[in-house]
C-alpha positions in Angstrom: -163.9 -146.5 138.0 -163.7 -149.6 135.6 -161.2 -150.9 133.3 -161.4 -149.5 129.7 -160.7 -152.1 127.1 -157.7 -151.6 125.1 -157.6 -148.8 122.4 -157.3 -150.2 118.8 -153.1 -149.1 117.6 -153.8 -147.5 114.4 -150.3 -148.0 112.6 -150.8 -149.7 108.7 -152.8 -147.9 106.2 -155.5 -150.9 106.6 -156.2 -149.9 110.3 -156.2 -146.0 108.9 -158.6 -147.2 106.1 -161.0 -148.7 109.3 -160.6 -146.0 111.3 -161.8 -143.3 108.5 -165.1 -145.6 107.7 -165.9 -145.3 111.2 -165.1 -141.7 112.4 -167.3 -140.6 109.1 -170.1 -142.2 110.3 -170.0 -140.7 113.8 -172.2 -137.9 115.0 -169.8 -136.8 117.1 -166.1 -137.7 118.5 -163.3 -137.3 121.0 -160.1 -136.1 120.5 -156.4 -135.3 121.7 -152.7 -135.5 120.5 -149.5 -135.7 122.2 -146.4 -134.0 120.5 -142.7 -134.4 121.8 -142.3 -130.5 122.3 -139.8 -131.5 125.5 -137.2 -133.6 123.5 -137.0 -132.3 119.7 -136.1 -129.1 118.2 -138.7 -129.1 116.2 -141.6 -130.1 117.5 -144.7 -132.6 115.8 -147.1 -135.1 116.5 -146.6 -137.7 117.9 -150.1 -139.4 118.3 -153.8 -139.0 117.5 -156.4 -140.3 119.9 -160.0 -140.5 118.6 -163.0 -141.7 120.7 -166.0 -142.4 119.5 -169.1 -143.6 121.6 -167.9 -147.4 121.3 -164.2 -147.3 120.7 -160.8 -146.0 121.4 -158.4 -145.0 118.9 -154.6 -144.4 118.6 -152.8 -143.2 115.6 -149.1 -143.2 115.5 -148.5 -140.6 112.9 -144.4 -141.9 113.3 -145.1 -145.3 111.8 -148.1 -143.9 109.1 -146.1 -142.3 105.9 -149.6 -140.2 104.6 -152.4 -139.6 107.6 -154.0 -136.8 105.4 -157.1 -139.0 104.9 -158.1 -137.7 108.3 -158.2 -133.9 107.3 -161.9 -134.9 105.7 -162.8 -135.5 109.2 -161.3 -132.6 110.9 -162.8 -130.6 108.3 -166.4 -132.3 108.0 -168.9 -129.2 110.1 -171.3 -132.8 110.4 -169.0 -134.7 112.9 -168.4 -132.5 116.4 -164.8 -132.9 117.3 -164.4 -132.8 121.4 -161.1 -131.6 122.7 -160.2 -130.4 126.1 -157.8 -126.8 126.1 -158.1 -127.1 122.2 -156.3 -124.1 121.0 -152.9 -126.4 121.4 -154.1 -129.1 119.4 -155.4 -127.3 116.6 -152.8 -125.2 116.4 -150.1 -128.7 116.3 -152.6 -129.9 113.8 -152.6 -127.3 111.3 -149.0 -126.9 111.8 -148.0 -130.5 110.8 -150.8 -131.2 108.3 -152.3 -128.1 107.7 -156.0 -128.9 109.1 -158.7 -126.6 109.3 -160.6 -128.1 112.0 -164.9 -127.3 111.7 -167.2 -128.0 114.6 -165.2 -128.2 117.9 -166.4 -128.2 121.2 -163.7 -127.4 124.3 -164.5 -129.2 127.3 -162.2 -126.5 128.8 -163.7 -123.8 127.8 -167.3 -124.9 128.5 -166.2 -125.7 132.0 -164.6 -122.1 132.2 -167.8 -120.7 130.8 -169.7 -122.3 133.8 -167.5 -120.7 136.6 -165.8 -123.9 137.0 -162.5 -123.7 139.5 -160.4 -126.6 138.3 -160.8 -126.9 134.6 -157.4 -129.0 134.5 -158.3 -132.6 132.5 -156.4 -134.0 135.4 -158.5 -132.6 137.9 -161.9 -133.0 135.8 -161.2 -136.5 135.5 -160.8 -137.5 139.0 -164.0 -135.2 140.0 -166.5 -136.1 137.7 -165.1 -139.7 136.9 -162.8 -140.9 139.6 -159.9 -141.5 137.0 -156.7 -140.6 138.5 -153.8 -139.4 136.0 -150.5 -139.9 136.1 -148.6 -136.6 136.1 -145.3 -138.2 135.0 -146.8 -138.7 131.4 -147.5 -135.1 130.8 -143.4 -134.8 129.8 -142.9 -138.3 128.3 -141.2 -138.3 124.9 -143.8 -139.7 123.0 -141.9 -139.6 120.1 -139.9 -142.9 121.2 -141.0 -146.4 120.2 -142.2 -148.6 121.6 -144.6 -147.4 123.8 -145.4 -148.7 127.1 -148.3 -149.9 128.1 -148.8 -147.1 130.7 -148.0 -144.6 128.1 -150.8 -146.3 125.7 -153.6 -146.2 128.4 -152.4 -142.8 129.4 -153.0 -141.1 126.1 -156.3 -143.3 125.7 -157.9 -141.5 129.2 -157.4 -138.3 127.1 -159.3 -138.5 124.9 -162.0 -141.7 126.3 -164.0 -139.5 128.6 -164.5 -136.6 127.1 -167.7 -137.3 124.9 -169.8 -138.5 128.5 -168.2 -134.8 129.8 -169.3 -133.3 126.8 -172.7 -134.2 127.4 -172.7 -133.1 131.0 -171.4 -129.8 130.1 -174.2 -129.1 127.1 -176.6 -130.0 129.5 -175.2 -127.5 132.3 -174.9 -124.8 129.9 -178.3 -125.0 128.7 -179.6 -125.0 131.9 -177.6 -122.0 133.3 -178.4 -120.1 129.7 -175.0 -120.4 128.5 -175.1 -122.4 125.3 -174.9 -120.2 122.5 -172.6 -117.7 123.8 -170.0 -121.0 124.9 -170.7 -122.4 121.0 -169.9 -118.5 119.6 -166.1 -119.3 122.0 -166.1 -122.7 120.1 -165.9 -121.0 116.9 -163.5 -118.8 117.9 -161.3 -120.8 119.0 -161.4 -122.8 116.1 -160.7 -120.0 114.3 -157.6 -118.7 115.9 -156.1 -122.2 115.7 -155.6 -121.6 112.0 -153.8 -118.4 112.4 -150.2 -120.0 113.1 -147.2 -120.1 111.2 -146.7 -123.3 108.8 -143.6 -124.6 111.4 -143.3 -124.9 114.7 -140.0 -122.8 114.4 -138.4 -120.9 110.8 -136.0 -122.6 108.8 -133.1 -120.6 111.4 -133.3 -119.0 114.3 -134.6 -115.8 114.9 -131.7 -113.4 115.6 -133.9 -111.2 117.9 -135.4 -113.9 119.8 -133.0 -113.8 122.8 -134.0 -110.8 123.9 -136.9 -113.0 125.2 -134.7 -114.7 127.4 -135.7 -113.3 131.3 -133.4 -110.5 131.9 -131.9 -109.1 128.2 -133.5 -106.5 128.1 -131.2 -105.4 131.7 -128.2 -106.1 130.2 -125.8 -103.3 128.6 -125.2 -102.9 124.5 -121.6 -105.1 124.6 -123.4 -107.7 127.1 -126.5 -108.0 124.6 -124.0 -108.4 121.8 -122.9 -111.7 123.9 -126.1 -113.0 124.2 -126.9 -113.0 120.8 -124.3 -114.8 119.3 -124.7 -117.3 122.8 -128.0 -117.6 121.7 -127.4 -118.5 118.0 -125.0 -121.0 118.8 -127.7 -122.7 121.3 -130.0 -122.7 118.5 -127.8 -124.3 116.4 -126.6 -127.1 118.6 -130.2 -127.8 119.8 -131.3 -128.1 115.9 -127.8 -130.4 115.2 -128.9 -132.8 118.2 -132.7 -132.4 117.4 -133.4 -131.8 121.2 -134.9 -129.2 122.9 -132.6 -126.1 123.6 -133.1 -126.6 127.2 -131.4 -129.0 127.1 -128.4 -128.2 125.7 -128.1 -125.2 128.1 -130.3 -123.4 130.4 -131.3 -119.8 129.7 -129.9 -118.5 133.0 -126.4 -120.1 132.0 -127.0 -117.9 128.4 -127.0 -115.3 130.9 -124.2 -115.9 132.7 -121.8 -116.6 130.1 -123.2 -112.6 128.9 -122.5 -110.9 131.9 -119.1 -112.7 132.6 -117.3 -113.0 129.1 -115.4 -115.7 129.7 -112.4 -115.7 126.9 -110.8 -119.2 127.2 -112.2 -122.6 127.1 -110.9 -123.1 130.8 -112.7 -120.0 132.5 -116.3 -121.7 131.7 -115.9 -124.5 134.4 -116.6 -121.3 136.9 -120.0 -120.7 135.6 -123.4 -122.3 137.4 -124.8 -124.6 134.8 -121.7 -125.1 132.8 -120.8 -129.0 134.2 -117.7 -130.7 132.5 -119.5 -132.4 130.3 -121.3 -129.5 128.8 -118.0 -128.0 128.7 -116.3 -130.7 126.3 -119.2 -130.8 123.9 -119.8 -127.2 123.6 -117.3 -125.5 125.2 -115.3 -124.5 122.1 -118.4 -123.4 120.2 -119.5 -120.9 123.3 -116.1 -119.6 123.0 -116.3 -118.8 119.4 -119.6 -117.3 119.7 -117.8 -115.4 122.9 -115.3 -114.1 120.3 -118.3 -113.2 117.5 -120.1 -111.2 120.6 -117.2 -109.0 121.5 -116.4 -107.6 117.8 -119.8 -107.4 116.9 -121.6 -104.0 117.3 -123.3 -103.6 120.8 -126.7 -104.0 120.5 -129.7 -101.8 122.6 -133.3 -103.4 123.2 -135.8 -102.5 120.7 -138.3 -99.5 121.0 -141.4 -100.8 122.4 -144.2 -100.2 120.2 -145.5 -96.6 121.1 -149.5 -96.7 121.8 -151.2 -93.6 121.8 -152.3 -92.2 125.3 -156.2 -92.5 124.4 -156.1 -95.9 122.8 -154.8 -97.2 126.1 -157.5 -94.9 128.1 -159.9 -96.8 126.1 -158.3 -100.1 126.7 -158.0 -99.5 130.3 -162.2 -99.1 130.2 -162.8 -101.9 128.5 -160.4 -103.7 130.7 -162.4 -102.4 133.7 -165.7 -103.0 132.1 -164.4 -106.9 131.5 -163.3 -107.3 135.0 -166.6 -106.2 136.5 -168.9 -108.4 134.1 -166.3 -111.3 135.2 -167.0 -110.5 138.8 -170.3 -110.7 138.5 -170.6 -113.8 137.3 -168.0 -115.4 138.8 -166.1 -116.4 135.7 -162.1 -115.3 134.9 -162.3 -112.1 132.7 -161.3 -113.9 129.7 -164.9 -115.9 129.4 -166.4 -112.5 128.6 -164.0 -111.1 126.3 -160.7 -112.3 124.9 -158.0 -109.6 125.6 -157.1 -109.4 121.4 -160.5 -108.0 121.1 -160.2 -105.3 123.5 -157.3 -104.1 122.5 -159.1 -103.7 118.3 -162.3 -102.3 120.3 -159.2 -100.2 122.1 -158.0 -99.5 118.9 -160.8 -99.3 116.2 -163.0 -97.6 118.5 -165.9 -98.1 117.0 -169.0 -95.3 117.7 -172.5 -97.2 116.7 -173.2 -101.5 117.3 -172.9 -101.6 113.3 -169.4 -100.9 113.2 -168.8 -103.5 115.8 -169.0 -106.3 113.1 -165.5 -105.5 112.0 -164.0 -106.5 115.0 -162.3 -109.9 114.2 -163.5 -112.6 117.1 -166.2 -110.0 118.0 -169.2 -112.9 117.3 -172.8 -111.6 117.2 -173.7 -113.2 120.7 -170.8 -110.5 122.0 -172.0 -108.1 120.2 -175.6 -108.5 120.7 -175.3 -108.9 124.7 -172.2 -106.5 125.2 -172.4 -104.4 122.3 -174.4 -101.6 123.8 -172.0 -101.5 127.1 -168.8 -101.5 124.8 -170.0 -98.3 123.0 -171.1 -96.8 126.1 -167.3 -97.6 128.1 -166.0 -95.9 125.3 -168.2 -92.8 124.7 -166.9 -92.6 128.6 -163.6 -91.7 127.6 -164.1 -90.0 124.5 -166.5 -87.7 126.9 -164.1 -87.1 129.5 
């Protein structure tokens, strides 16, 4: 392991003005972002890392008033952009900026492609380049300035080593055979990044979304009631602090506070999470959303969405049909097949290869090498 030489802080529109001459001359370049998901409601980027083959690069989007110069380059199918687990990344960059992003290649899911055990960028780095990482920067609130030093050579690892990994990786899956299928995934992915809403979160809260919260769906009609006005009130104190809602409560206190309907501010100090604190800045507001739950109409879980018995037979063969490919080349079941597409081959069920071609992420390596078992696991069913 050696030393890297400092990354060049891109934070004026001169150094942004540099940065685009030399990304659009690039063949090919590194990437990775950091948002600040932990410690604001809603969450955004927080910086841009770029590396090309000579240098390191780190945009602070929080000190730059307009970086949508860069979208040429995210959207430019000439310059390869290398990320590691992109589907995140994209999906924050399209989100903030609204960036298509052309001609990606995932370290991740080339290694995954190649039967790889530890695809982790942690655990790739110290294998294959002796670079240990610091954990403890994985939840640092990269949304606060200034920076540390540690946090700055942090986020340059990220994105430094990926274009010699790259070029492992394209030579292994050449080798082993799987090149075009991983560069079909690529394009997927890229794909699916793009398919997100415009914010991280809507303009309110959802008023269904606590019955995501681990163990709603258990709890009686008057108890749910609870919940969701608990729930709305944690939204809105997490967007009035601009934090993360875990942090103004935790979920399992939510809970709690359901199943025991406390009615004055006093009875709350009984309740596991609830420390005094907590109970002088919110306590009245819980109470009032308390109040709001017990005259509102109980409330029962929604239907689950009724699939008919021989769409989920067919599902269930594909799903088998996955699982043994997967096996037998010692891959996770997802490198074959993404689980969305079963489901629309579960679905569609489509009865000759042309009608395969309407499958969204269905890409004509799949279909070419896996078309012909796909139609034969479901004439299976349709036969038995």
């Amino acid at each position: 392991m050696h030393a890297l030489l400092p990354p060049t802080l891109v934070d004026s529109p001169l150094q942004l003005n540099m940065l685009l001459r030399d990304l659009q001359c690039q063949k090919c370049i590194a990437v990775d972002t950091e948002s600040n998901s932990l410690y604001a409601y809603r969450e955004r980027i927080c910086l841009i890392q770029f590396s090309t083959r000579k240098k390191d690069y780190i945009v602070d989007p929080l000190a730059l008033t307009d970086i949508q110069v860069l979208g040429t380059v995210f959207s430019d199918l000439a310059i390869e952009k290398v990320f590691h687990a992109a589907e995140y990344d994209l999906t924050c960059l399209y989100r903030d900026y609204g960036w298509e992003v052309n001609s990606i290649f995932d370290t991740m899911a080339a290694a995954r492609a190649l039967g790889w055990q530890r695809v982790g960028l942690a655990s790739i780095l110290l294998s294959k380049f002796n670079v240990p990482s610091n954990k403890h920067f994985q939840r640092a609130n990269w949304g606060r300035r200034p920076m540390s030093k540690e946090q700055i050579a942090y986020a340059q690892a990220d994105s430094h080593y990926l274009l010699p990994l790259r070029d492992q990786l394209v030579e292994d899956l050449q080798t082993e055979g799987h090149w075009e299928e991983t560069r079909e995934e690529f394009d997927r992915i890229a794909a699916a990044g793009c398919r997100v809403p415009s914010s991280a979160k809507p303009n309110s809260p959802d008023p269904d979304g606590f019955w995501r919260i681990p163990g709603a769906r258990k709890l009686n009609e008057r108890q749910a009631a609870l919940l969701r006005e608990l729930y709305l009130y944690w939204e809105a104190a997490a967007a009035r602090a601009d934090c993360a809602p875990f942090r103004v409560l935790g979920k399992s206190t939510l809970m709690e506070l359901a199943q025991r309907n406390p009615h004055r501010q006093s009875d709350l100090s009984g309740i596991v999470g609830m420390t005094s604190s907590q109970i002088r800045r919110h306590g009245k507001g819980l109470v009032r959303a308390l109040d709001a739950g017990r005259r509102a109409p109980g409330i029962y879980p929604p239907r689950p969405k009724h699939i008919a018995p021989s769409v989920l037979a067919r599902y269930d063969a594909l799903h088998e049909w996955r699982k043994n490919r997967a096996r037998a080349r010692g891959v996770q079941s997802d490198v074959i097949m993404p689980r969305e597409v079963l489901w629309d081959l579960a679905h569609q069920n489509p009865d000759a290869l042309v009608d395969l071609g309407a499958i969204r992420d269905l890409g004509p390596w799949r279909r070419a090498n896996y078309g012909k078992e796909i139609l034969i696991a479901l004439h299976n069913v349709a036969s038995k």
